[in-house]
N, C-alpha and C positions, 0 to 999 in steps of 0.2 A: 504494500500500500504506500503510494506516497505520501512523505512526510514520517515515515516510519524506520530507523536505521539499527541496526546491528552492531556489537562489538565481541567479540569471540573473546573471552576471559581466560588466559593462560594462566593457572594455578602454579604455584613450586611446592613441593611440599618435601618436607624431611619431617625427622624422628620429631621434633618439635610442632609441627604444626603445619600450617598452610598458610601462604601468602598469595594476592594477586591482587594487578593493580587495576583500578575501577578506571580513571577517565586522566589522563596525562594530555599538558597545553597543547602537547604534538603530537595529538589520537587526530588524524583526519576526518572523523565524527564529530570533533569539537568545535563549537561554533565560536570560542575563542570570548565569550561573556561568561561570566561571574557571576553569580547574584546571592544562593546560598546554598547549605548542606542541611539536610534533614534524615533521621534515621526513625524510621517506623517499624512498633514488632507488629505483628499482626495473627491474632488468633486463631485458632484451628478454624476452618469451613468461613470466615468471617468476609465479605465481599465489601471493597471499597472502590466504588465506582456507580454508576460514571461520571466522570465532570470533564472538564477542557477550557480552557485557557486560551485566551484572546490575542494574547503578547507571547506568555512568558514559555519556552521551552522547558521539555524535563527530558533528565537521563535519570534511568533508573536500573538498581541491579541489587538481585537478591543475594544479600550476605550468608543467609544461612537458611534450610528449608528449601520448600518448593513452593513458587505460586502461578497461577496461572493468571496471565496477561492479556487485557482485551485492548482492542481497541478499535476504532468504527470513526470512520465518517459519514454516519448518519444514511449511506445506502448500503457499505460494505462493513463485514464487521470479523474479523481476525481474531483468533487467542493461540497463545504460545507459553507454553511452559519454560519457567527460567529459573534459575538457584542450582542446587547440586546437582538436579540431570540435566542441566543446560545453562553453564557458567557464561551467559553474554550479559550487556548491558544493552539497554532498550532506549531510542532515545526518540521521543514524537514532538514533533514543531507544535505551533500553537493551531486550533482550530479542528484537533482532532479530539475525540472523547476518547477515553481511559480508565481502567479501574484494573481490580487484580482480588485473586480470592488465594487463601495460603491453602496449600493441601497438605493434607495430613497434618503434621504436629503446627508448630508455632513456626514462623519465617521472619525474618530481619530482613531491610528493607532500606537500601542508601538511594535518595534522592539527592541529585545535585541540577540547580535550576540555572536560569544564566538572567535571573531575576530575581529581588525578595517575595516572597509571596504576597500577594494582593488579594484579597477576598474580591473585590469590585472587576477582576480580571479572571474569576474562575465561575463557571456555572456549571451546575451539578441536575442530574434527571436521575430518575428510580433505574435502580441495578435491573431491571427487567424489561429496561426501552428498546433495546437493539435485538430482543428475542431472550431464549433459556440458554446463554453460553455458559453459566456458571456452575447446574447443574452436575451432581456426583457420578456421570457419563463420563467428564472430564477428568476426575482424579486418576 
């Protein structure tokens, strides 16, 4: 869908743990604005969506868990599962709707915007506007 991009998330891991980097000034993905960082947990089956944004772009990328990712332009409407079975970052321009449901356990959640967040720049519709994508078919 246009207005919708990719970033493939290379993991390192040793005996210690796991590292990978989320959105670097020199990721060609990067629109090169700033605005802020937010980290969201989100509870088991819980659906946060839809809403969309006038201005402000987001990248998003699940830290930890699995959730599954919608997003619609209002005639088309895509979901994609992202965090441990699919380490990408997601990143949708303004004027797309959006939301995301965790599966299974609990998911952490890094938003990085290339705006502060504005409420008067986001509108939000019932998670069941674009059809049943959320639905436990998906888990």
């Amino acid at each position: 869908m246009d207005g919708v991009e990719f970033k493939q998330l290379k993991i390192h891991s040793d005996d210690r743990g796991d590292l990978f980097e989320g959105l670097r000034e020199d990721d060609p993905i990067f629109g090169g604005k700033f605005g802020q960082v937010l980290i969201s947990v989100i509870k088991p089956g819980v659906v946060k969506g839809w809403h969309m944004h006038k201005k402000q772009t987001d990248y998003t990328l699940c830290a930890k868990g699995n959730i599954l990712y919608g997003v619609s332009d209002g005639k088309k409407t895509e979901t994609f599962v992202i965090g441990d079975k699919n380490p990408v970052m997601v990143k949708v321009t303004p004027g797309l709707w959006h939301g995301y449901k965790a599966l299974g356990g609990e998911a952490i959640l890094v938003h990085v915007m290339d705006t502060t967040y504005d409420p008067e720049d986001t509108e939000k519709t019932d998670p069941n506007s674009f059809g049943d994508v959320w639905s436990s078919k998906n888990e």
